[in-house]
Chimera marker file (.cmm) of the C-alpha trace (Angstrom):
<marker_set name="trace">
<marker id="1" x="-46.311" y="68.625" z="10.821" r="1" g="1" b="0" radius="0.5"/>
<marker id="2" x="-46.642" y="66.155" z="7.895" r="1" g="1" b="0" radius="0.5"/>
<marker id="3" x="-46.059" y="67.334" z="4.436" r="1" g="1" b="0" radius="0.5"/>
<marker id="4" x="-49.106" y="65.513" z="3.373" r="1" g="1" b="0" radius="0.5"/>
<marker id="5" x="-51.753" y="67.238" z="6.247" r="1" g="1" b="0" radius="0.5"/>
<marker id="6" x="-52.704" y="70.607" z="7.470" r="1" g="1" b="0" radius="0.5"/>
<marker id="7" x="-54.546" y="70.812" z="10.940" r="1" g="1" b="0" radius="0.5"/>
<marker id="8" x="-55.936" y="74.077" z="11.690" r="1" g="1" b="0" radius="0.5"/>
<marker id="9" x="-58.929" y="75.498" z="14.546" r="1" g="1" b="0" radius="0.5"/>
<marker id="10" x="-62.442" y="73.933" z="13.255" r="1" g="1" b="0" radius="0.5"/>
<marker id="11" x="-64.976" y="76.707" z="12.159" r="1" g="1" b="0" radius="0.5"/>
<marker id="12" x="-68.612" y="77.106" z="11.489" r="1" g="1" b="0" radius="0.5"/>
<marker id="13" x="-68.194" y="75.870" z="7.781" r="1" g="1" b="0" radius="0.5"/>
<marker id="14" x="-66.596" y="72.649" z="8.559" r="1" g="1" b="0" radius="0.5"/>
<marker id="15" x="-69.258" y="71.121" z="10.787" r="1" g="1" b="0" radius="0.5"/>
<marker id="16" x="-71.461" y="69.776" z="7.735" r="1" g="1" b="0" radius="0.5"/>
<marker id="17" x="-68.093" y="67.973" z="6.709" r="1" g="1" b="0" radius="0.5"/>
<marker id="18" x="-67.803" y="66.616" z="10.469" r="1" g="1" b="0" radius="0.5"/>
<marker id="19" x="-70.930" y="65.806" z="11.339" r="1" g="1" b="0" radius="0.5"/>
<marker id="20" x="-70.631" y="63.380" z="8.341" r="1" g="1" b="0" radius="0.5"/>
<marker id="21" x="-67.309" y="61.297" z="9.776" r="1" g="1" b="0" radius="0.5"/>
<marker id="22" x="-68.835" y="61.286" z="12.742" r="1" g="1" b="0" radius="0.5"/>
<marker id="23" x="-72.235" y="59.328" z="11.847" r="1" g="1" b="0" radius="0.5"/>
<marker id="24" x="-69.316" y="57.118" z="10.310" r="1" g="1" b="0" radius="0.5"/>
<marker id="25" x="-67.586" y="56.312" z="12.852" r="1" g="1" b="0" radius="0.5"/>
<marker id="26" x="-69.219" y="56.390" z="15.983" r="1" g="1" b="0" radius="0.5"/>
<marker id="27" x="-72.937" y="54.022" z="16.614" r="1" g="1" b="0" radius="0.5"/>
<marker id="28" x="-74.384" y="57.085" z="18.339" r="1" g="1" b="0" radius="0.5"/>
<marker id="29" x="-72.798" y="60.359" z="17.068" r="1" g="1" b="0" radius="0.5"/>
<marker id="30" x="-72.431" y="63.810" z="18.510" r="1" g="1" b="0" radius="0.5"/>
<marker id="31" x="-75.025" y="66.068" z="17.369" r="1" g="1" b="0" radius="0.5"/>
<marker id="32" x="-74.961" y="69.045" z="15.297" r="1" g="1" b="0" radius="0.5"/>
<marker id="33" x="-75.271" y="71.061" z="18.397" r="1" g="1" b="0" radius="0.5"/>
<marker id="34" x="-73.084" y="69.380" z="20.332" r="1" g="1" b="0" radius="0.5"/>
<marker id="35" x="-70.264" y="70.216" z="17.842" r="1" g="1" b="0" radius="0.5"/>
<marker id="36" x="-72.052" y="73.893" z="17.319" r="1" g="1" b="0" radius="0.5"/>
<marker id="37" x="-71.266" y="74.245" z="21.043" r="1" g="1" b="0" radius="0.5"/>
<marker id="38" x="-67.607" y="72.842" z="20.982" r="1" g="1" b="0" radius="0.5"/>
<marker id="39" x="-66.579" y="75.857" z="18.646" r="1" g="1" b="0" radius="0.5"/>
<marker id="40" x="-67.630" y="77.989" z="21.855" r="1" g="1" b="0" radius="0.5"/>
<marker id="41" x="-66.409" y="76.232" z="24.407" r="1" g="1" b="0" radius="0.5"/>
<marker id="42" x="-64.100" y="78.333" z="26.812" r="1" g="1" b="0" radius="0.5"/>
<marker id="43" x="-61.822" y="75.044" z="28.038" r="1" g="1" b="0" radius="0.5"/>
<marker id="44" x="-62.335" y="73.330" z="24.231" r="1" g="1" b="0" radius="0.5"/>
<marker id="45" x="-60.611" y="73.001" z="21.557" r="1" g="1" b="0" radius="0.5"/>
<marker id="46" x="-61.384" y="71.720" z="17.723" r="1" g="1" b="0" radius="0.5"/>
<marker id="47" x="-58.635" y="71.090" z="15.227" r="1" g="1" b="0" radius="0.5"/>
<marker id="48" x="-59.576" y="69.833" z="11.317" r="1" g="1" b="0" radius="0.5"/>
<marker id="49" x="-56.953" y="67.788" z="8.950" r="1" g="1" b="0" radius="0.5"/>
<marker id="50" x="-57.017" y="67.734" z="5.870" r="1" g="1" b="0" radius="0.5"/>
<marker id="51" x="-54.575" y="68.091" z="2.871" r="1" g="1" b="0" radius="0.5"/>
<marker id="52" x="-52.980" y="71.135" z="2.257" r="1" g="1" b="0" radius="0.5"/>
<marker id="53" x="-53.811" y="73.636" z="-0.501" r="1" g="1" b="0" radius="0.5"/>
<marker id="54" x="-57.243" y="71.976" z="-1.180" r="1" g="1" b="0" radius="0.5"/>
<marker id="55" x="-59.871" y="74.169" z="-2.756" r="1" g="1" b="0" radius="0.5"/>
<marker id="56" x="-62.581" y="73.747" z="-1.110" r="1" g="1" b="0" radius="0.5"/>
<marker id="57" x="-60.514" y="72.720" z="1.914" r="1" g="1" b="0" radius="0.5"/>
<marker id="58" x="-60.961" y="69.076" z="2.214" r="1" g="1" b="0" radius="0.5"/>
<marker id="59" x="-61.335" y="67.811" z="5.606" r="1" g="1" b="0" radius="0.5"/>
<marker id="60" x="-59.678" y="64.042" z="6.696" r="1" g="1" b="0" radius="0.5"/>
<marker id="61" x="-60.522" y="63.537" z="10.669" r="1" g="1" b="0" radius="0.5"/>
<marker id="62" x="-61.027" y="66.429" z="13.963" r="1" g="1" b="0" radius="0.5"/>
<marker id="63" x="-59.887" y="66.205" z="17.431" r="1" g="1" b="0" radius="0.5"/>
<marker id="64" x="-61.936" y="67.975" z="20.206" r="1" g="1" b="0" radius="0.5"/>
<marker id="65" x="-60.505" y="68.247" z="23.989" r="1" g="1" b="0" radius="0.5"/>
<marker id="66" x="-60.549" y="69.938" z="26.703" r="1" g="1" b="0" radius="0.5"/>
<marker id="67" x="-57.987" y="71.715" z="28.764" r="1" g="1" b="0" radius="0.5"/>
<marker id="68" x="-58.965" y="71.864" z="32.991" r="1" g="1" b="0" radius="0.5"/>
<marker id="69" x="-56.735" y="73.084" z="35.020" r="1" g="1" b="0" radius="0.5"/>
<marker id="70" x="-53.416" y="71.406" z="34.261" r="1" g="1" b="0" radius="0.5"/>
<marker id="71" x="-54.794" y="68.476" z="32.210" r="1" g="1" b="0" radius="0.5"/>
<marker id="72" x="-56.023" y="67.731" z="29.033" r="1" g="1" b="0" radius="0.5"/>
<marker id="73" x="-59.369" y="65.684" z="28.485" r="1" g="1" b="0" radius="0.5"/>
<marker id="74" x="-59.873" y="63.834" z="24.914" r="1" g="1" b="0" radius="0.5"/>
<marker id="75" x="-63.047" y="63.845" z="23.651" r="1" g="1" b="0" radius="0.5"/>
<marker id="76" x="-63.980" y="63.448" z="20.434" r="1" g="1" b="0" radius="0.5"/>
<marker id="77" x="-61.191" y="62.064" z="17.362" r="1" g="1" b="0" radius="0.5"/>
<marker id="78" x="-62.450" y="60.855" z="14.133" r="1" g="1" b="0" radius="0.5"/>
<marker id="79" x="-61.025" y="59.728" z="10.773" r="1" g="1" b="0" radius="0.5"/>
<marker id="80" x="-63.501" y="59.670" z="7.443" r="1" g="1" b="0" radius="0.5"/>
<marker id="81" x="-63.286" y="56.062" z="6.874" r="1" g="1" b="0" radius="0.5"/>
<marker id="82" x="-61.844" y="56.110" z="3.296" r="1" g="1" b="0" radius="0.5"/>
<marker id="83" x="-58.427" y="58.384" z="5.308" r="1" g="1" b="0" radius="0.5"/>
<marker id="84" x="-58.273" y="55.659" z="7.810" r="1" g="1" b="0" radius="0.5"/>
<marker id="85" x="-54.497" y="53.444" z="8.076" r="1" g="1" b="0" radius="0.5"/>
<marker id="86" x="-52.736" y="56.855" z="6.805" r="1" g="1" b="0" radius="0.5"/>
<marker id="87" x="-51.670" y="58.366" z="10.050" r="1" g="1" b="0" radius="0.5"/>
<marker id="88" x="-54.143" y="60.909" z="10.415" r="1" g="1" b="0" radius="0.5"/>
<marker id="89" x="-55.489" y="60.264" z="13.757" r="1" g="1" b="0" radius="0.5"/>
<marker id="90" x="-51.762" y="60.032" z="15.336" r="1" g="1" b="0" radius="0.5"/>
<marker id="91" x="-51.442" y="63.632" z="13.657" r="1" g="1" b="0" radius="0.5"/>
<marker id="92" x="-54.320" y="65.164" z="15.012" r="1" g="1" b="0" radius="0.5"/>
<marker id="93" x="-53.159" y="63.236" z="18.654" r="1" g="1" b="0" radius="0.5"/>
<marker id="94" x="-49.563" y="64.525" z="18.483" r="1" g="1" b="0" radius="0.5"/>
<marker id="95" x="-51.035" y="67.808" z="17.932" r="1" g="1" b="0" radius="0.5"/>
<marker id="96" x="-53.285" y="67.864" z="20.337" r="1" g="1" b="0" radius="0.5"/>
<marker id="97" x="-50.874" y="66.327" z="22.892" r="1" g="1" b="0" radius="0.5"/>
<marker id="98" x="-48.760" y="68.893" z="22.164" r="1" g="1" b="0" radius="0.5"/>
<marker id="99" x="-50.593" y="72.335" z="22.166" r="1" g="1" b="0" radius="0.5"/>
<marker id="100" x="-52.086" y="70.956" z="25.318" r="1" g="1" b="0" radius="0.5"/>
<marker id="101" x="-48.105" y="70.815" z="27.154" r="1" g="1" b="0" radius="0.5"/>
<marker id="102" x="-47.581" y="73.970" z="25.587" r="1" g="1" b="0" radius="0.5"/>
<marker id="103" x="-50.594" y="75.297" z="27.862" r="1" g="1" b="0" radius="0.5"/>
<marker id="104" x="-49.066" y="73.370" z="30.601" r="1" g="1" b="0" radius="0.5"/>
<marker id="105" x="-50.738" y="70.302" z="30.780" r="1" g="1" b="0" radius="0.5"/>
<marker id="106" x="-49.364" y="67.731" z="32.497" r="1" g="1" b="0" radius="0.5"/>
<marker id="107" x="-51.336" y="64.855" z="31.511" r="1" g="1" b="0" radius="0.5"/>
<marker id="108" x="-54.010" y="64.025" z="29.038" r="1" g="1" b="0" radius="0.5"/>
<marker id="109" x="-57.206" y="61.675" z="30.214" r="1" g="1" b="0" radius="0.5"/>
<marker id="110" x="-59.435" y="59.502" z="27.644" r="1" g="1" b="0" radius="0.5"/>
<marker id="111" x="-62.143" y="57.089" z="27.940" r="1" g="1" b="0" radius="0.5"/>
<marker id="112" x="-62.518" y="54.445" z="25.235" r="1" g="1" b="0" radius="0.5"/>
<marker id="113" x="-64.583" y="51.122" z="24.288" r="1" g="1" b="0" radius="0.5"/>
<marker id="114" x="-63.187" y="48.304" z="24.695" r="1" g="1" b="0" radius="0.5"/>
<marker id="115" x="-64.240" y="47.001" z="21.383" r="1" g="1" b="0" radius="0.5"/>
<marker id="116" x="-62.855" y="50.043" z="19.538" r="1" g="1" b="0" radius="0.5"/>
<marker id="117" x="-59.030" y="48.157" z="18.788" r="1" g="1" b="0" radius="0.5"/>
<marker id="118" x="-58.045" y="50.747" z="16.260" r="1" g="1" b="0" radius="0.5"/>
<marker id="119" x="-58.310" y="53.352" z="19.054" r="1" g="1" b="0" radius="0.5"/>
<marker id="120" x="-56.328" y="51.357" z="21.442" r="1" g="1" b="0" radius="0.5"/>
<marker id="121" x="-53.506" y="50.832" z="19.647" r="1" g="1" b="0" radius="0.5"/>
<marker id="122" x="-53.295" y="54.520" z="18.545" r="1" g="1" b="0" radius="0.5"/>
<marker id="123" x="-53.189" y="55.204" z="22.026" r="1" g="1" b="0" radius="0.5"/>
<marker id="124" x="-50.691" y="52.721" z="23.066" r="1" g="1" b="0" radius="0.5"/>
<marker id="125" x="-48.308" y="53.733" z="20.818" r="1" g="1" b="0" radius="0.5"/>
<marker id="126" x="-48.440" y="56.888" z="22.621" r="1" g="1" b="0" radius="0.5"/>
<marker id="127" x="-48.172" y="55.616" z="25.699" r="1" g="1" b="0" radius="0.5"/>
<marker id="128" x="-51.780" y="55.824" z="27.298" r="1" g="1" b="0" radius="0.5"/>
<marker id="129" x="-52.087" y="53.712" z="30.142" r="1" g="1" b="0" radius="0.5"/>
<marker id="130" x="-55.106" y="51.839" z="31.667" r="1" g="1" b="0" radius="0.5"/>
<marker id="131" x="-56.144" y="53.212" z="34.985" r="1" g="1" b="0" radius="0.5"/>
<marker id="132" x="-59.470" y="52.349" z="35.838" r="1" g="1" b="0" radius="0.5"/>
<marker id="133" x="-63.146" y="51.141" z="33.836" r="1" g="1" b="0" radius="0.5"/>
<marker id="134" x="-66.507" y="53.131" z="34.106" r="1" g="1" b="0" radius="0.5"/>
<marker id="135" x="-69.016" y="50.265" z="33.977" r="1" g="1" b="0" radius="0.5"/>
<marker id="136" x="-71.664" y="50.577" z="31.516" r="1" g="1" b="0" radius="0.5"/>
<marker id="137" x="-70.556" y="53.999" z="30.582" r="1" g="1" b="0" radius="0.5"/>
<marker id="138" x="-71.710" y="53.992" z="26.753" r="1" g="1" b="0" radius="0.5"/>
<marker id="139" x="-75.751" y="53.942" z="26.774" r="1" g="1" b="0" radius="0.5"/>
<marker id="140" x="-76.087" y="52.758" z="23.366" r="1" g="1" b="0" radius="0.5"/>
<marker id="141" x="-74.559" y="49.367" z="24.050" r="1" g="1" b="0" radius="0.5"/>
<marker id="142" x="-73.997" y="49.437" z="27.962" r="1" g="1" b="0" radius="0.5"/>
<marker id="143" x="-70.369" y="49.154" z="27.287" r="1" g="1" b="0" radius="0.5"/>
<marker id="144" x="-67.870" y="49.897" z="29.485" r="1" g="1" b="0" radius="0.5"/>
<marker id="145" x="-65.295" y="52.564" z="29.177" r="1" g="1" b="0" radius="0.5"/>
<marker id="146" x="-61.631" y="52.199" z="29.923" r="1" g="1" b="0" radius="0.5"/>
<marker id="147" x="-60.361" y="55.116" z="31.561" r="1" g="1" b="0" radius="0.5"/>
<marker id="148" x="-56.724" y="55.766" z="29.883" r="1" g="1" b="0" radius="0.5"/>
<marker id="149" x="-54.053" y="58.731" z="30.947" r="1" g="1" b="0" radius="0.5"/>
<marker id="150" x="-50.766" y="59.561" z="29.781" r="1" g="1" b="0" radius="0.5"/>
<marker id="151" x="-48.393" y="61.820" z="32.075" r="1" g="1" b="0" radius="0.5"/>
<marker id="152" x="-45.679" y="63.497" z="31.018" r="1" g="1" b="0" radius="0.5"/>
<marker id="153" x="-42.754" y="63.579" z="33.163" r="1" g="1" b="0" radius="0.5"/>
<marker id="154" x="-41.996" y="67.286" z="34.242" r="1" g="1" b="0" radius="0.5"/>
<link id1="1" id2="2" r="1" g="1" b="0" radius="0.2"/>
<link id1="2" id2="3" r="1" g="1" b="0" radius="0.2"/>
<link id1="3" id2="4" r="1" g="1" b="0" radius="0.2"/>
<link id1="4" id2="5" r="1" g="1" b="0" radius="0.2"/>
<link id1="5" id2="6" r="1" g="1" b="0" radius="0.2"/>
<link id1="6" id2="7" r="1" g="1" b="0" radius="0.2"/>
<link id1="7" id2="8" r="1" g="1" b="0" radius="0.2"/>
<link id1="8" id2="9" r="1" g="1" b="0" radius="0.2"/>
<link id1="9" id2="10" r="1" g="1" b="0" radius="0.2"/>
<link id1="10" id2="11" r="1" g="1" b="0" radius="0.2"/>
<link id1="11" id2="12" r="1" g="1" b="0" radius="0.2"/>
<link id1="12" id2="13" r="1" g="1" b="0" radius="0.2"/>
<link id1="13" id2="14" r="1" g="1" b="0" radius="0.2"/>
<link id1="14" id2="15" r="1" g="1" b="0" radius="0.2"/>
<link id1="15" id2="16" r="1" g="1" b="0" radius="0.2"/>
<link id1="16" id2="17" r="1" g="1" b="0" radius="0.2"/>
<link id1="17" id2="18" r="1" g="1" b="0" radius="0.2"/>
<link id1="18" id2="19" r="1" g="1" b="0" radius="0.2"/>
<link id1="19" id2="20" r="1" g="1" b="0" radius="0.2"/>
<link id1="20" id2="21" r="1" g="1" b="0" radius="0.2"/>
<link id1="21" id2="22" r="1" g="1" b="0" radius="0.2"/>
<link id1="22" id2="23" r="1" g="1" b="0" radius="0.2"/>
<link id1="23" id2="24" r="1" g="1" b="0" radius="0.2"/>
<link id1="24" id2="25" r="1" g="1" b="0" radius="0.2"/>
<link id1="25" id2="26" r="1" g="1" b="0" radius="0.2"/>
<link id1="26" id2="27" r="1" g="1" b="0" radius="0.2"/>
<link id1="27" id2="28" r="1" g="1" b="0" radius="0.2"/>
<link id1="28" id2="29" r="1" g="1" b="0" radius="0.2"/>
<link id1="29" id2="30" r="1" g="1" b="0" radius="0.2"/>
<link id1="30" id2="31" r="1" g="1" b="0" radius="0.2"/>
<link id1="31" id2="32" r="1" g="1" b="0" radius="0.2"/>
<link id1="32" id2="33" r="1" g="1" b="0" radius="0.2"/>
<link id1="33" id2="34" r="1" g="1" b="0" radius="0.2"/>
<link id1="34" id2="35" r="1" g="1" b="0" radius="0.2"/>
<link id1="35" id2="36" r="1" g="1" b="0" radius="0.2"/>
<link id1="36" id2="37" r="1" g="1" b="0" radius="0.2"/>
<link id1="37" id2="38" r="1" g="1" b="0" radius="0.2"/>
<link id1="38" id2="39" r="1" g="1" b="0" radius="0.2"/>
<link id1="39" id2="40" r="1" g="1" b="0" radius="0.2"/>
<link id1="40" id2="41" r="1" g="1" b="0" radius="0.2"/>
<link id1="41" id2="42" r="1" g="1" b="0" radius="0.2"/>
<link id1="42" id2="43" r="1" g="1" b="0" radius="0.2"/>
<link id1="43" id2="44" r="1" g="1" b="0" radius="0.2"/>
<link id1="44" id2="45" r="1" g="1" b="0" radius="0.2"/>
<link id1="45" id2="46" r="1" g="1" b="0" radius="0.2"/>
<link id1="46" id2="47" r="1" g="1" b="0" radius="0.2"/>
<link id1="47" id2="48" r="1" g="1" b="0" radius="0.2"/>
<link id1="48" id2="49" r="1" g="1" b="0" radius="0.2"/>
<link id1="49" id2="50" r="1" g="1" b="0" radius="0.2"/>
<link id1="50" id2="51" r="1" g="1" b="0" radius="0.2"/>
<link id1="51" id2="52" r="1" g="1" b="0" radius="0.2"/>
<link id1="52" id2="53" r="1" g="1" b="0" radius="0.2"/>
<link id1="53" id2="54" r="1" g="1" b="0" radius="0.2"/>
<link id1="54" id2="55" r="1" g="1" b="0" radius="0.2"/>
<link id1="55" id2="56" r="1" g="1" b="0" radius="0.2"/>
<link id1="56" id2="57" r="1" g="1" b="0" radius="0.2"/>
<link id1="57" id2="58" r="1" g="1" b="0" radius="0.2"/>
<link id1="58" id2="59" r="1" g="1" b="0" radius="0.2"/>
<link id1="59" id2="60" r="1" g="1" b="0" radius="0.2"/>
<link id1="60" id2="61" r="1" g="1" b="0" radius="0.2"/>
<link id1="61" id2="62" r="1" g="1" b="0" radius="0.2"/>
<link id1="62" id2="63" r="1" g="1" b="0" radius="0.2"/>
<link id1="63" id2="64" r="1" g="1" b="0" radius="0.2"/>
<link id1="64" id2="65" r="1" g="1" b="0" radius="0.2"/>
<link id1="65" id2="66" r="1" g="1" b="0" radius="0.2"/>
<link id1="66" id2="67" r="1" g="1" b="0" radius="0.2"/>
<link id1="67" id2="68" r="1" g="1" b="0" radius="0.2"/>
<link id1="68" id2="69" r="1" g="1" b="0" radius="0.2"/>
<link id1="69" id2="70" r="1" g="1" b="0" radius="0.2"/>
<link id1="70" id2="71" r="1" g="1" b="0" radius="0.2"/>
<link id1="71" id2="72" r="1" g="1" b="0" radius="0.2"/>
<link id1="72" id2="73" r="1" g="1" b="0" radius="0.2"/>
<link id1="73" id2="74" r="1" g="1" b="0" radius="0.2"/>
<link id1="74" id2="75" r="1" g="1" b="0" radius="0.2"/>
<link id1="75" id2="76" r="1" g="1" b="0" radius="0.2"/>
<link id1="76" id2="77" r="1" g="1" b="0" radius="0.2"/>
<link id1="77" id2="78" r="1" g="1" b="0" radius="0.2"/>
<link id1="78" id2="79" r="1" g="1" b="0" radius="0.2"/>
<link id1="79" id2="80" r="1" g="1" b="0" radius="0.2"/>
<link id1="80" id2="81" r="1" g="1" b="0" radius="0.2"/>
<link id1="81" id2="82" r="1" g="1" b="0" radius="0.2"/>
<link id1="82" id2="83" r="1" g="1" b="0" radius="0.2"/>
<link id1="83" id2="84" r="1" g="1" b="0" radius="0.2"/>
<link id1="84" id2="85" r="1" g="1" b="0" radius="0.2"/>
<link id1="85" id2="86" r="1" g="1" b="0" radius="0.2"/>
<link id1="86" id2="87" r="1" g="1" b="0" radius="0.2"/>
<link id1="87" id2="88" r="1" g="1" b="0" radius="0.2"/>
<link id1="88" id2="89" r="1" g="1" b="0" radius="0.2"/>
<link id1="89" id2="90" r="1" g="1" b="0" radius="0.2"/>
<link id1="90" id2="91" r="1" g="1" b="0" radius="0.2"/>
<link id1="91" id2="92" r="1" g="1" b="0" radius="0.2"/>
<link id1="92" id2="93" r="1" g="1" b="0" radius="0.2"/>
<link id1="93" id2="94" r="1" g="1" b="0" radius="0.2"/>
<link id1="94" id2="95" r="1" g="1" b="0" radius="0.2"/>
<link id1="95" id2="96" r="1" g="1" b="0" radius="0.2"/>
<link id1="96" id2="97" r="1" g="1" b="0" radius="0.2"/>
<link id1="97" id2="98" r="1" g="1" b="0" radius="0.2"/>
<link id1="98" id2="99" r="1" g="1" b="0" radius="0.2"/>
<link id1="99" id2="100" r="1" g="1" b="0" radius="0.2"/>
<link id1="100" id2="101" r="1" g="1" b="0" radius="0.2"/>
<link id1="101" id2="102" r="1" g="1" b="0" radius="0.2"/>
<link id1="102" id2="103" r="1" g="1" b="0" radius="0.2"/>
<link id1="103" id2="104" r="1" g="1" b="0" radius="0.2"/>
<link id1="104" id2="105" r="1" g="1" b="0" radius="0.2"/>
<link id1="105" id2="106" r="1" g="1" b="0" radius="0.2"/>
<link id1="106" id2="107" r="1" g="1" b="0" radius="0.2"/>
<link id1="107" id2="108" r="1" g="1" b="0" radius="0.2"/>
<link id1="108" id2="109" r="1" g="1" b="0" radius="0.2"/>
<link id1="109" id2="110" r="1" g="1" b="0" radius="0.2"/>
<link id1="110" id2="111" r="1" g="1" b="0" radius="0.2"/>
<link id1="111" id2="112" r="1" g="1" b="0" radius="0.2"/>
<link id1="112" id2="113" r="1" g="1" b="0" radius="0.2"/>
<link id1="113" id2="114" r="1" g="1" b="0" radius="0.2"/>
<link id1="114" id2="115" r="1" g="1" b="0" radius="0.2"/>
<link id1="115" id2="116" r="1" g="1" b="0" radius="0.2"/>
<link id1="116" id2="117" r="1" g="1" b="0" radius="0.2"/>
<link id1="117" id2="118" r="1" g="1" b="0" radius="0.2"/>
<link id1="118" id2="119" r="1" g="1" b="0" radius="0.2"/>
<link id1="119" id2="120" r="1" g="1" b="0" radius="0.2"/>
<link id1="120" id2="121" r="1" g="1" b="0" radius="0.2"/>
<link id1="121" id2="122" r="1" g="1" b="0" radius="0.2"/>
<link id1="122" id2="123" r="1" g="1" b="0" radius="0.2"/>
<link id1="123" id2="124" r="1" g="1" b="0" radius="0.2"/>
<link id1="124" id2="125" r="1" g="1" b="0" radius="0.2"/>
<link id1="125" id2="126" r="1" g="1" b="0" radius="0.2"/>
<link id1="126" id2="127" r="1" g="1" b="0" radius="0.2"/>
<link id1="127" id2="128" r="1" g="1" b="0" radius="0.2"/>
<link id1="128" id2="129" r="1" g="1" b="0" radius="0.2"/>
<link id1="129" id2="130" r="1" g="1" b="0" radius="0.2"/>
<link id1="130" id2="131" r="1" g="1" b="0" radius="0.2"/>
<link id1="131" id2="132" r="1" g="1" b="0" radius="0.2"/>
<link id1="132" id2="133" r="1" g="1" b="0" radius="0.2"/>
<link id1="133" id2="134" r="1" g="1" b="0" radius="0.2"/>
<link id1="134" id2="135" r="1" g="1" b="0" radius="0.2"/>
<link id1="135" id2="136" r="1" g="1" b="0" radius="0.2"/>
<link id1="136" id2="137" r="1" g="1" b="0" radius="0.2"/>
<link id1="137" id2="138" r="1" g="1" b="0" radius="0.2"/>
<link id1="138" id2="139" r="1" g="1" b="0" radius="0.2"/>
<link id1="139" id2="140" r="1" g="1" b="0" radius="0.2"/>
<link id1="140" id2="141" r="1" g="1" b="0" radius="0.2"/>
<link id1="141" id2="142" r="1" g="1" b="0" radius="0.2"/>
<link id1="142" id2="143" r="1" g="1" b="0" radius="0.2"/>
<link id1="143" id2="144" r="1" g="1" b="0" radius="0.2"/>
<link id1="144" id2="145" r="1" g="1" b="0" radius="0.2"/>
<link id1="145" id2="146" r="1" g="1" b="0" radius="0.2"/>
<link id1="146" id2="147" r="1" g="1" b="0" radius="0.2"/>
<link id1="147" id2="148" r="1" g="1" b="0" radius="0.2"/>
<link id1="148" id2="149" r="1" g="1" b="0" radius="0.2"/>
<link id1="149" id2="150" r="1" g="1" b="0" radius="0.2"/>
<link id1="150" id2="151" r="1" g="1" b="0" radius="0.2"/>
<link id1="151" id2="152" r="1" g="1" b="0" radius="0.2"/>
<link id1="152" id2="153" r="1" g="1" b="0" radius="0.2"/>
<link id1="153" id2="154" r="1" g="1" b="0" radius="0.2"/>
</marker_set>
């Protein structure tokens, strides 16, 4: 873990401070609900950052993914734009990638925009590989997705 982050499971009183980063950061953002739901979620799993020892905790970006059967399915990762270029969406990513191994994953799948070039080089750099495009996949613009998967080696 960085000295300078904390990630720990999401709760009920963080999803005022999420909900805001994501109507940031996304042109159509999850609902309320649809995070309210991802606290429940048998296969989920929502991790906060934020700086340590901050009173009230302060949160920086979430991660929320999935874990089917032996692989791990990214959904939602999000940085409060003024925590952006500090490293806090590879830290949620290497956290993520890593509880989801420890649960025996054995690879982890994405879809992204195109446009988004932030989020592709994040995922580069971890080794996510293009594998295939879902045409017209994001309603808002009729963007397509790239679908993107990184296997580990067993």
């Amino acid at each position: 873990m960085s000295p300078g982050l904390t990630i720990r499971e999401a709760g009920l009183t963080d999803l005022k401070s999420v909900f805001a980063i994501e109507k940031e950061s996304f042109p159509t953002p999850w609902s309320r609900w649809t995070f309210l739901a991802e606290l429940n979620q048998s296969l989920g799993h929502f991790l906060v950052a934020g700086p340590p020892l901050s009173h009230p905790w302060e949160l920086w970006g979430y991660i929320v993914f999935w874990l089917v059967a032996d692989e791990m399915h990214l959904l939602n990762l999000a940085v409060h734009p003024e925590k952006r270029r500090r490293g806090v969406a590879g830290f949620l990513l290497r956290e993520a990638l890593r509880r989801s191994q420890a649960l025996g994953a054995k690879a982890a799948w994405l879809e992204v925009r195109p446009s988004n070039t932030p989020a592709l080089a994040l995922y580069a750099s971890f080794g996510f590989k293009e594998v295939g495009r879902r045409p017209g996949y994001y309603q808002d613009t009729r963007e397509d997705a790239m679908l993107l998967v990184l296997e580990w080696e067993e």
